[in-house]
C-alpha positions in Angstrom: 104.6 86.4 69.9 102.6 87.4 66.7 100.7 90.6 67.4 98.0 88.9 64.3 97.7 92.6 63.2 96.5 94.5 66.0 99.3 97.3 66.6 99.7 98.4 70.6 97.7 101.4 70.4 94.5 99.9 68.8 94.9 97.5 71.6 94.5 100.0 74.0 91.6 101.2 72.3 89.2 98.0 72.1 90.1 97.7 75.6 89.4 101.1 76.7 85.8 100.3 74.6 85.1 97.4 76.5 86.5 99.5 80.0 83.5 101.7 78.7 80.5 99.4 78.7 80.9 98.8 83.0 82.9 101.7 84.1 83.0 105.7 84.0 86.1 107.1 84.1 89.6 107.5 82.1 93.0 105.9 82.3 95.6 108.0 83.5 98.0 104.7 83.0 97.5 101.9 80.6 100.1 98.9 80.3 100.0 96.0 77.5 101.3 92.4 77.7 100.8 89.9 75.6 101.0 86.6 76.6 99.0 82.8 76.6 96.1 81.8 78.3 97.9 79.3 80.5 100.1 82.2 82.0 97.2 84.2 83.5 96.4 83.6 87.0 92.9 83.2 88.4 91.1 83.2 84.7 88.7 81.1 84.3 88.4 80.8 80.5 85.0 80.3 79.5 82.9 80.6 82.6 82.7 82.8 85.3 85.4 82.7 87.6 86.3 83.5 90.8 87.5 87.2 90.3 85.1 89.8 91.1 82.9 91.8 88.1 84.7 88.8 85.9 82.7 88.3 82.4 83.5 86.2 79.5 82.8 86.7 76.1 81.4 83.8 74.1 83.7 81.8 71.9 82.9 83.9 68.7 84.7 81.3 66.1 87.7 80.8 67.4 87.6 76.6 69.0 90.7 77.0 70.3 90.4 80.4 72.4 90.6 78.9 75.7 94.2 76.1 74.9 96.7 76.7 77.3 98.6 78.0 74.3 95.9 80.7 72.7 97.7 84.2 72.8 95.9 87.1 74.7 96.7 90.7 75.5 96.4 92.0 79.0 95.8 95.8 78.9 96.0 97.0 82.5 94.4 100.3 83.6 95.0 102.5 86.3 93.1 105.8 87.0 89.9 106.3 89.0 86.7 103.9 87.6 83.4 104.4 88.9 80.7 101.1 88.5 77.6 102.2 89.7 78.1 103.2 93.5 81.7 101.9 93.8 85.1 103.1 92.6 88.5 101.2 91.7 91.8 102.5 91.1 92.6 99.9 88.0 91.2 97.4 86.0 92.2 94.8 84.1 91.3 93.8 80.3 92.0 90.3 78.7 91.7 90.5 75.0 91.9 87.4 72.6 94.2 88.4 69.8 91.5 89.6 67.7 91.3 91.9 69.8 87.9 90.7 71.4 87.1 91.1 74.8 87.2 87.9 77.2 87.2 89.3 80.6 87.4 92.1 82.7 88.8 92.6 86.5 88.7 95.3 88.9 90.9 95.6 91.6 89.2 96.3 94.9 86.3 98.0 95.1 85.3 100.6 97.5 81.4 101.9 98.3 81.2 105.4 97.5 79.6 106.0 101.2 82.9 105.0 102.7 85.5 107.2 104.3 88.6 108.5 102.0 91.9 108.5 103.6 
């Protein structure tokens, strides 16, 4: 697939940015994919969807963003994220190939308060 310019590594970076705005916390793993809208599972392109801490970005000129066809970049994230008084072990980015955020997934999150094994 056409990387439209972005290289890998500035990938990473606009998603580490947008990991930024609702999590504390650095990557101790990051993995990129790029791949189509149509091949995610569970996004909701668009609207909110059923994942938890989900949000879309708006459009932001591109009609076609949400085609089952529109390339993306998954950048997944693994380290320990704190979001106000709950922590995640990873968290996943979806970038439109611009390199604009489009949504953002944590994996399970865990009060504070509770017990560590």
């Amino acid at each position: 697939m056409p990387h439209d310019g972005l290289s890998e590594s500035q990938v990473i970076q606009l998603a580490k940015e947008a990991l930024a705005v609702e999590y504390t916390g650095a990557p101790t793993q990051v993995t990129v994919q790029q791949t189509t809208v149509g091949e995610l599972d569970r996004f909701h392109c668009g609207a909110i969807g059923s994942m938890i801490s989900v949000i879309v970005s708006p459009i932001q000129g591109n009609p076609n963003i949400c085609a089952a066809d529109s390339t993306v970049w998954i950048v997944s994230l693994h380290g320990e994220f704190l979001r106000g008084d709950f922590a995640t072990e990873s968290v996943q980015v979806v970038l439109d190939r611009a390199g604009r955020m489009m949504a953002i997934d944590s994996g399970a999150l865990v009060p504070l308060s509770a017990p560590i094994d």
